[in-house]
C-alpha positions as a printed NumPy array, in Angstrom:
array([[  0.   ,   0.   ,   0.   ],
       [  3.156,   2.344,   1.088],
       [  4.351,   1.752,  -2.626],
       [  1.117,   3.087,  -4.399],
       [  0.529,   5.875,  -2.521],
       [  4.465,   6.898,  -3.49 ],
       [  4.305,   6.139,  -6.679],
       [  0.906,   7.932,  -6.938],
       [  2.491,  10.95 ,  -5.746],
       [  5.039,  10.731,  -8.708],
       [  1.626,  11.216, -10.938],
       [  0.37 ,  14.864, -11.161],
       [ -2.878,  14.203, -11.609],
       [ -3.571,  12.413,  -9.172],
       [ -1.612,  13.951,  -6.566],
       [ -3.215,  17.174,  -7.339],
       [ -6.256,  14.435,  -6.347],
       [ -4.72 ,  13.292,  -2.884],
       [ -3.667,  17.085,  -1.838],
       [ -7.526,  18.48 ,  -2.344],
       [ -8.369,  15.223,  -0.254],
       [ -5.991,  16.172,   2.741],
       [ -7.375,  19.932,   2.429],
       [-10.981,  18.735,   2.539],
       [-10.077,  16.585,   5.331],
       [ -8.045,  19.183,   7.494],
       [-10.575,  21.629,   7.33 ],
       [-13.315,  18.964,   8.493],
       [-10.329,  18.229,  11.227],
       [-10.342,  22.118,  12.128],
       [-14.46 ,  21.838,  12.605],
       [-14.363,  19.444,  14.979],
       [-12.11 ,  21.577,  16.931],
       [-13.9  ,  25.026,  16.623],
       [-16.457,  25.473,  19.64 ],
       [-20.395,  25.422,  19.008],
       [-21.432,  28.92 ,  20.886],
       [-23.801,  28.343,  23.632],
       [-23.176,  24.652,  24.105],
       [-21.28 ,  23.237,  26.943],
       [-18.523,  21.057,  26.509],
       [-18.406,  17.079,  28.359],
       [-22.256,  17.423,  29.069],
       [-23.761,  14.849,  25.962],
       [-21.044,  12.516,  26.499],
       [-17.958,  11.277,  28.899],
       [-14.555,   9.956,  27.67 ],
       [-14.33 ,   7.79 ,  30.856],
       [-17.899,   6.293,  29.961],
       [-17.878,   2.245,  30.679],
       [-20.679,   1.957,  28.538],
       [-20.283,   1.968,  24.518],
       [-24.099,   3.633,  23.656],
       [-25.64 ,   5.663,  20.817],
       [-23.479,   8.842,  21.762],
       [-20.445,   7.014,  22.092],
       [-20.75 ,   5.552,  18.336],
       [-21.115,   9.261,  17.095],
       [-18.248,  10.527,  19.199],
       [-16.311,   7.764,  17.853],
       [-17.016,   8.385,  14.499],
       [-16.59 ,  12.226,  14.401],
       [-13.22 ,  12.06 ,  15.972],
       [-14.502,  13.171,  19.574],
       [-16.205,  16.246,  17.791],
       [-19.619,  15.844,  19.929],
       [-17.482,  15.498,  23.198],
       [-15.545,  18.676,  22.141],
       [-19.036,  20.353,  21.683],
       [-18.234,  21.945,  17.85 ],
       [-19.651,  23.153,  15.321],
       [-19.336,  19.6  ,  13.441],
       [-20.288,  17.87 ,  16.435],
       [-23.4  ,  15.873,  14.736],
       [-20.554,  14.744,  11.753],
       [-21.374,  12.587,   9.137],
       [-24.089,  10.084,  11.677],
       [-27.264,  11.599,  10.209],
       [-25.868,  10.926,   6.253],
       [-24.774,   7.519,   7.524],
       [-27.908,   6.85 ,   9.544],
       [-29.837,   8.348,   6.301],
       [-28.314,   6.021,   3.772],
       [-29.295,   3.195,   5.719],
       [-33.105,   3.836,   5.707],
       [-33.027,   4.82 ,   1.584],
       [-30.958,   1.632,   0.978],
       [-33.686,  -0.647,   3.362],
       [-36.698,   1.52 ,   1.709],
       [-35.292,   0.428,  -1.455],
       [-35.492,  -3.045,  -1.374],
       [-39.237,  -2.418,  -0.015],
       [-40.861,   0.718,  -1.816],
       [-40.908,  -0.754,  -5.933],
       [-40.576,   3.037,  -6.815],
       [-37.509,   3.783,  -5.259],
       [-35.919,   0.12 ,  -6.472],
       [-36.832,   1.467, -10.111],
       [-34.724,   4.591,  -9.459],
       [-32.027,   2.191,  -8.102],
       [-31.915,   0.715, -11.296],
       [-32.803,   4.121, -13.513],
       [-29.007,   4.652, -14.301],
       [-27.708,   7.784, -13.462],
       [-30.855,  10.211, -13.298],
       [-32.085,   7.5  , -10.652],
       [-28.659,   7.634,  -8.401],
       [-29.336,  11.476,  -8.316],
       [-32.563,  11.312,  -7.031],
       [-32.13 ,   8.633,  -4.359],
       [-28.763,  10.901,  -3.358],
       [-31.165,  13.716,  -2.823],
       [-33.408,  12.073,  -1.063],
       [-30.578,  10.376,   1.186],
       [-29.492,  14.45 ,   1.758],
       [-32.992,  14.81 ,   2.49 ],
       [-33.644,  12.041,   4.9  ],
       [-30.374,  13.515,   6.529],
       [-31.3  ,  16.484,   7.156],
       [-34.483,  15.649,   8.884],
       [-32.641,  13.181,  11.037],
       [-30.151,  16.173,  11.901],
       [-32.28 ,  18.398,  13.296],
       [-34.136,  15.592,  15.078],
       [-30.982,  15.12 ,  16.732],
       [-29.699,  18.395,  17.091],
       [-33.447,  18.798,  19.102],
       [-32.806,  15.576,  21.394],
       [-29.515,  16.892,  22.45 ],
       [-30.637,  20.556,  23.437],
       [-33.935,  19.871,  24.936],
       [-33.016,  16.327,  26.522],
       [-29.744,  17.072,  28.318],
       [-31.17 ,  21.124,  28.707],
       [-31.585,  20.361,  32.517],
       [-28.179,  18.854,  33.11 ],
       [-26.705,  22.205,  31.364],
       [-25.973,  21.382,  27.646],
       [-26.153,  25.032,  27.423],
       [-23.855,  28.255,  28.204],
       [-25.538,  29.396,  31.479],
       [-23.507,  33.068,  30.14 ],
       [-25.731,  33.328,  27.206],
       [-28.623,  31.768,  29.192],
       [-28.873,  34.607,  31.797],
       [-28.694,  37.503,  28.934],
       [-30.583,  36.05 ,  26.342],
       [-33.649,  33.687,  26.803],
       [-32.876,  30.173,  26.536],
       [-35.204,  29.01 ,  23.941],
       [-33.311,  31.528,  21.749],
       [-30.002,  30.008,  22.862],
       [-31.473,  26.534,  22.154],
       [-32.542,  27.562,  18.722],
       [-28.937,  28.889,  17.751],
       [-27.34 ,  25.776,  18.982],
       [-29.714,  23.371,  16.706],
       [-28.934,  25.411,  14.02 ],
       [-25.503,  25.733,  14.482],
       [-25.121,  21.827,  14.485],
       [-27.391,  21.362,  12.125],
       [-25.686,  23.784,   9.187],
       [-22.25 ,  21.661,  10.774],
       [-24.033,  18.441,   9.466],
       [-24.884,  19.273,   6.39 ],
       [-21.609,  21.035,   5.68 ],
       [-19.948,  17.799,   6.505],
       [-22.173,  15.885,   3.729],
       [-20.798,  18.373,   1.602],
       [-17.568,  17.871,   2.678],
       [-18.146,  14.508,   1.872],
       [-19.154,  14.882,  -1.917],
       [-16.602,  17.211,  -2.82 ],
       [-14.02 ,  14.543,  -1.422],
       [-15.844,  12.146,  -3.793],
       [-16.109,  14.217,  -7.056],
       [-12.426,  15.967,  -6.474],
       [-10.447,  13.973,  -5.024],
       [ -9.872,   9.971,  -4.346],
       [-11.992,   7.549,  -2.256],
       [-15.372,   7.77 ,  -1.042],
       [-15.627,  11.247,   0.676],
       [-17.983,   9.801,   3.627],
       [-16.088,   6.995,   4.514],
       [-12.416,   8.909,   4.58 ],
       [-14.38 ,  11.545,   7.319],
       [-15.389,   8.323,   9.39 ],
       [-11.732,   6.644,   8.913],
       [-10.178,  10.079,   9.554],
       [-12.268,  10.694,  13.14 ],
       [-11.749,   7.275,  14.236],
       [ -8.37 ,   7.628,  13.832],
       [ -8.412,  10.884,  15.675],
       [-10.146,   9.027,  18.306],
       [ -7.99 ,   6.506,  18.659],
       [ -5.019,   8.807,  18.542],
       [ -6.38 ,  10.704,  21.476],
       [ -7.456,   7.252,  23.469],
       [ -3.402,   6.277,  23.261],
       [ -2.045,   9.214,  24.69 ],
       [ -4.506,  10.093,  27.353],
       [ -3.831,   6.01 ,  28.321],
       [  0.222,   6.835,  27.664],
       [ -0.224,   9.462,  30.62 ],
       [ -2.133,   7.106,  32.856],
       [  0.415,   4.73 ,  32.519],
       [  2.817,   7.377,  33.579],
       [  0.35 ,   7.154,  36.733],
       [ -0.217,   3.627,  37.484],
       [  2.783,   1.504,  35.919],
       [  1.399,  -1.707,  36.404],
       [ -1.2  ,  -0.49 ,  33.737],
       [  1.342,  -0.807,  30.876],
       [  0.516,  -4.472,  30.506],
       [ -3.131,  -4.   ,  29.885],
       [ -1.707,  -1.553,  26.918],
       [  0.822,  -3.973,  26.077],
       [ -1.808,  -7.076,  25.698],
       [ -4.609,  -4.993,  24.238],
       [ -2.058,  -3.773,  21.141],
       [ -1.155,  -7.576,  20.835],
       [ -4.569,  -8.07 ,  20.442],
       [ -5.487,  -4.998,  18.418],
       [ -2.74 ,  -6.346,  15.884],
       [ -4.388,  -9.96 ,  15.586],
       [ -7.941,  -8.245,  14.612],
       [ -6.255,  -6.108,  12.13 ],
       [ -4.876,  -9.294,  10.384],
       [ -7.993, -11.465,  10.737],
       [-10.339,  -8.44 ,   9.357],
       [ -8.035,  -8.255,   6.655],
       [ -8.334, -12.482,   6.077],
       [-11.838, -11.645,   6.343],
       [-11.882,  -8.94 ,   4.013],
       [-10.455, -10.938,   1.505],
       [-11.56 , -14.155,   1.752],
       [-14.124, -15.639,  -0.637],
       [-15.785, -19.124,  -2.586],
       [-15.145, -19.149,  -6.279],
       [-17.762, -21.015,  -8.241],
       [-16.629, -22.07 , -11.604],
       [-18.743, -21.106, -14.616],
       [-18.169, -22.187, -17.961],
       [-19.629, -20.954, -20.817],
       [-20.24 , -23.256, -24.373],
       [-19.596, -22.08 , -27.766],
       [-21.324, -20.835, -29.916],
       [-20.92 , -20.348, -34.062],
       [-22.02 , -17.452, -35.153],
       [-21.88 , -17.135, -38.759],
       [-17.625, -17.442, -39.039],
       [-16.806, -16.862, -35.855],
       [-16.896, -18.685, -32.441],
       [-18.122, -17.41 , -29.461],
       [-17.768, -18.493, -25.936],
       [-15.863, -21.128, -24.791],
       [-14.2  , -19.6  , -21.653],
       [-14.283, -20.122, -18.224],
       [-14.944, -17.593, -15.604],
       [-16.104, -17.547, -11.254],
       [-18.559, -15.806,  -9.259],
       [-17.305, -14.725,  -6.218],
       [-18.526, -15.456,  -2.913],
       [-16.985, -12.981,   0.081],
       [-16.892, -14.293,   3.704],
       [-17.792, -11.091,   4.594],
       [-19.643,  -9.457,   1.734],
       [-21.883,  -7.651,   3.712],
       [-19.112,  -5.588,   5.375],
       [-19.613,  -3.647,   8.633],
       [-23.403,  -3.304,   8.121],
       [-24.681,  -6.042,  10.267],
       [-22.599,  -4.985,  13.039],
       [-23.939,  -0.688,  12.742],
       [-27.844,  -2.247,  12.571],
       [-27.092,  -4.47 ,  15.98 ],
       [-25.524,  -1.684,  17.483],
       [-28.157,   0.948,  16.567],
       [-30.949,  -1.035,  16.809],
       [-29.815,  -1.924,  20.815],
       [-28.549,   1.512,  21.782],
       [-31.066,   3.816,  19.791],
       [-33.569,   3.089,  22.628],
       [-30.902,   3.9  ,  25.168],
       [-30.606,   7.21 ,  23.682],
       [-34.059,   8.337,  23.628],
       [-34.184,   7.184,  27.784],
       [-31.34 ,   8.904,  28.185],
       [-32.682,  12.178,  26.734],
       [-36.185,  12.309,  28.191],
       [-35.861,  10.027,  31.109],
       [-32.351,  10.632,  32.601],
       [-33.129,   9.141,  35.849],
       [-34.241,   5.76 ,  34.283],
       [-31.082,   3.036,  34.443],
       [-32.924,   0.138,  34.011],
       [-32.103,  -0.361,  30.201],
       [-28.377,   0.3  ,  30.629],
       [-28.109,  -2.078,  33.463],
       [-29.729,  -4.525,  31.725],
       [-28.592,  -3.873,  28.054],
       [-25.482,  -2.249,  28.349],
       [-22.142,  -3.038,  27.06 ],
       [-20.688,  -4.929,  30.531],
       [-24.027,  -6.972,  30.602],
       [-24.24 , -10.955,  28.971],
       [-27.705, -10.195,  27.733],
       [-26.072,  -7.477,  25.098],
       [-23.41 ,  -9.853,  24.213],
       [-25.875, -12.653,  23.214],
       [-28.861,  -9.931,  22.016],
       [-25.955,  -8.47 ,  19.922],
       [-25.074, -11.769,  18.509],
       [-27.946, -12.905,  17.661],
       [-29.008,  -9.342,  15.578],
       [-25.683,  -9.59 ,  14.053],
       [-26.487, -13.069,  12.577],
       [-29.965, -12.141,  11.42 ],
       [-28.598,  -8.784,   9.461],
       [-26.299, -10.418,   8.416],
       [-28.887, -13.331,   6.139],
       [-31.12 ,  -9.865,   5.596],
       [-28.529,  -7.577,   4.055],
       [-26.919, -10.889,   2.22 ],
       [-30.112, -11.415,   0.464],
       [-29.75 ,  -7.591,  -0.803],
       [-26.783,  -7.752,  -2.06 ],
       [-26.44 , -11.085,  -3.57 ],
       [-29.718, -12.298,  -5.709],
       [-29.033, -15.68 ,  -6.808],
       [-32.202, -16.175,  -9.346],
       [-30.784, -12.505, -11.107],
       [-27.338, -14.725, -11.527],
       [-28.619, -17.849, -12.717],
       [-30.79 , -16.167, -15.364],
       [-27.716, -14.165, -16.492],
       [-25.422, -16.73 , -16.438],
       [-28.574, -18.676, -18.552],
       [-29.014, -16.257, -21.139],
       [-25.033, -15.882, -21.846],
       [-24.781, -19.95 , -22.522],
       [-23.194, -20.58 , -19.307],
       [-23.234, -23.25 , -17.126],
       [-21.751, -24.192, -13.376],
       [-19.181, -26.63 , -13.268],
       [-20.022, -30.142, -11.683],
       [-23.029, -30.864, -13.309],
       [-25.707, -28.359, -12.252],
       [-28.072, -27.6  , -14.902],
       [-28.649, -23.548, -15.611],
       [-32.095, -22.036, -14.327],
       [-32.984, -23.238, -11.124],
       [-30.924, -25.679,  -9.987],
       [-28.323, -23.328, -10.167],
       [-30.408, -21.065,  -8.179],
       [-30.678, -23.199,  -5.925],
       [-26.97 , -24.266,  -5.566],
       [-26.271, -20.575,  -5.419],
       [-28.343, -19.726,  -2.615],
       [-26.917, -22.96 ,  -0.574],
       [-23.606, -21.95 ,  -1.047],
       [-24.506, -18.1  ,  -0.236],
       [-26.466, -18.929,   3.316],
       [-23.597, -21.223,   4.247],
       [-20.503, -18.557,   3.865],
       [-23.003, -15.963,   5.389],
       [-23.86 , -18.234,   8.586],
       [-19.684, -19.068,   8.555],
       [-18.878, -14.805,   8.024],
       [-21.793, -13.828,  10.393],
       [-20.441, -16.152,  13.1  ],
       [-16.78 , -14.931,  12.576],
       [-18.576, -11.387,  12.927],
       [-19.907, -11.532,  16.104],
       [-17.488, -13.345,  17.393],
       [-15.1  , -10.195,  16.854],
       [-17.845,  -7.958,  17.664],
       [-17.859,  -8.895,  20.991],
       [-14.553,  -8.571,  21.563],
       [-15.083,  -5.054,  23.159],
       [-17.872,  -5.994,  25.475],
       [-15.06 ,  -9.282,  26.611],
       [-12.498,  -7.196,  27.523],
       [-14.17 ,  -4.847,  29.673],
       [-15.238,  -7.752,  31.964],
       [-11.735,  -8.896,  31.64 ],
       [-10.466,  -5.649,  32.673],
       [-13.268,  -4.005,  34.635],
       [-14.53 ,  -0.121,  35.231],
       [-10.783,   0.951,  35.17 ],
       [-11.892,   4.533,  33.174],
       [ -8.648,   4.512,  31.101],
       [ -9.185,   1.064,  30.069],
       [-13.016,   1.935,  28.594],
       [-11.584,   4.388,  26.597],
       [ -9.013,   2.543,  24.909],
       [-11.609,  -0.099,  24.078],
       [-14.034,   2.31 ,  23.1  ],
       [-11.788,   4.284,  20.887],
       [-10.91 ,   0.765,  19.201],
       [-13.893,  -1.007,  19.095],
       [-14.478,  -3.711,  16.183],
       [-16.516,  -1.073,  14.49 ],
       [-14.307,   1.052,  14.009],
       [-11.216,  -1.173,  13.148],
       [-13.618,  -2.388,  10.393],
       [-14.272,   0.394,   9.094],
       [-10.375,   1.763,   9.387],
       [ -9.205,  -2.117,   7.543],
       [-12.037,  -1.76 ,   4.644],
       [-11.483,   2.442,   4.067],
       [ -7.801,   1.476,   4.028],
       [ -8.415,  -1.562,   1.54 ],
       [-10.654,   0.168,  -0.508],
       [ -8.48 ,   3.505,  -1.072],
       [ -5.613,   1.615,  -1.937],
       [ -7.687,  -0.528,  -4.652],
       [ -8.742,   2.869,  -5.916],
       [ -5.405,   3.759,  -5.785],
       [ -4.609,   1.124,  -7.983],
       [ -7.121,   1.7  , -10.236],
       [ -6.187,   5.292, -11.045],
       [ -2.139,   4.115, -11.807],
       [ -3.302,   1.299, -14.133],
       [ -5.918,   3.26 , -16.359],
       [ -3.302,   6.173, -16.399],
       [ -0.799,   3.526, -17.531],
       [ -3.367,   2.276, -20.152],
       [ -4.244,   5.697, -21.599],
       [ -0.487,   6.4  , -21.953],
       [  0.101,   3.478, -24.14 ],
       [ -3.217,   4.262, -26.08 ],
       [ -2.306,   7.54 , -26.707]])
């Protein structure tokens, strides 16, 4: 990966490409930083928090932005959270699958409707904050004592939510200008920033309590081995031989070649994991907003408790089947592989046998990748029963939760395939032209 990125850098065009990246990215960097008027910093969440909830995730993923209380505080979870619901709706609503499939003019309207959906969610959030933890002091009590605090409150939703939207825009220009997806780079670039920040606060505990070194020393032993089993994961996969028969067509021949479907391990990515999660702590946030005093959800469902680990497995094996049987349609393959002559090797007969064998060999890697999936999953949730409530410890694990090292090993995979990309078709058009 070291070698593409040099010898990318050796190619103007696309290093002008990886220097607009870096500026988009520093100046969502320098967001996070700047400080939301009127809204009081440490109040939504706590870095020393044992528990891994709704607020947590978004913290993570902004690069401790809601924490710091700025203007991008809300980053990129209402696009995320938006994309979701549009991709679900699709496979439900037949009118927005027909846009799916509309070719371009249907990508732009389901990418509006995504901005829509995220901006509704934004402000719905930017509202739960400021009116939820209002009585705890989520708001300057300078401003509150000049100006009323509905006013105050008004100017803070607005604030964040203008900081969301920005950051979807951020997003896109990273996408049209420059290299990689634009929304995934801000995630990977705040979860780095959060893990950064987790390693040196825990570097000055250790300085503190010495015989805390060896939880720092196991935990990078182990955050090594998920690295390299994510990326087995990542690239593991079934080939299923097809071979396609000839066919004369007036003088020539067609056909005749053999080719494989591939099956990932882990083709549905960090998905299943983000629905578990969301679907277990989005109630936790809405008792945490209106009914503050209420702890019997967290005590029961939190991240120390056995009845998340086996809810969360369990959730994480049933997304896993629902979003395989989005992305993978075994009937649309057979019929494709029908109509082009082709035929699976080992005698099964094209139409729907092959279907059938497809869809076998589909639920099987699924159950295998789902199991691997929340196995690692709950690797987080282990360790802090292996460690305990030491604060430090929680956010070290929360900083590097299987989430986000996911979503850090597949960014990192994917930009360096793009990478890739780019060098070989400038390679090709220079011996074209």
């Amino acid at each position: 990966m070291f070698k593409t990125i040099i010898d990318a850098f050796k190619v103007k065009e696309i290093r002008n490409k990886i220097l607009l990246t870096l500026l988009f990215l520093f100046i969502y960097r320098v967001g996070c930083w700047i400080p939301c008027a009127g809204f009081e910093k440490g109040i939504v969440t706590s870095e020393n928090s044992t528990e891994f909830g709704f607020f947590e995730l978004m913290n993570m993923v902004s690069g401790g932005a809601l924490s710091n209380c700025s203007l991008l505080a809300l980053g990129v979870s209402p696009y995320i959270t938006a994309s979701i619901v549009i991709q679900l709706l699709t496979v439900a609503i037949p009118a927005l699958e027909r846009l799916s499939k509309s070719g371009e003019d249907g990508r732009r309207k389901l990418s509006l409707y995504t901005r829509i959906a995220a901006l509704v969610l934004a402000i719905a959030q930017a509202i739960g904050i400021v009116v939820g933890y209002s009585s705890q002091g989520v708001l300057d009590k300078n401003l509150t004592n000049v100006l009323p605090t509905w006013l105050v409150g008004m100017g803070v939703v607005l604030v964040l939510v203008a900081g969301a939207m920005f950051t979807v825009w951020l997003g896109e220009r990273i996408t049209d200008l420059g290299i990689g997806n634009g929304t995934s780079l801000l995630i990977f670039v705040g979860i780095l920033s959060s893990a950064g920040s987790a390693v040196s606060s825990i570097v000055k505990a250790c300085a503190d309590n010495i015989t805390f070194i060896w939880y720092l020393v196991v935990f990078a032993v182990v955050i090594v081995l998920i690295f390299a089993f994510l990326v087995w994961m990542d690239g593991g996969e079934r080939r299923v031989q097809v071979d396609y028969a000839k066919q004369i067509k007036g003088r020539k021949v067609y056909g005749g070649q053999s080719n494989f479907i591939p099956i990932k391990i882990n083709a549905t990515g960090v998905m299943p994991i983000i629905f578990a999660s969301a679907l277990i702590t989005f109630p936790q946030m809405l008792i945490s907003i209106f009914w503050p005093n209420v702890t019997w959800y967290s005590d029961w469902l939190g991240t120390n408790s056995w009845l998340y680990i086996v809810l969360t497995a369990v959730l994480i094996l049933v997304f896993a089947f629902f979003y395989s049987k989005i992305s993978f349609d075994p009937d649309d393959i057979s019929k494709r592989i029908q109509q082009q002559g082709g035929f699976i090797r080992g005698g099964i007969r094209p139409g729907k046998p092959t279907a059938e064998y497809l869809s076998r060999i589909s639920n099987r890697i699924t159950l295998f990748g789902a199991i691997l999936l929340a196995i690692i999953a709950l690797v987080p949730s282990l360790a802090f029963k292996a460690i305990g409530d030491y604060a430090g410890a929680a956010v070290l694990i929360n900083a590097f939760s299987v989430t986000g090292l996911m979503i850090i090993v597949s960014v990192a995979l994917e930009l360096e395939k793009m990478l890739s990309s780019q060098m070989i078709l400038r390679n090709h058009k220079g011996f074209l032209d």
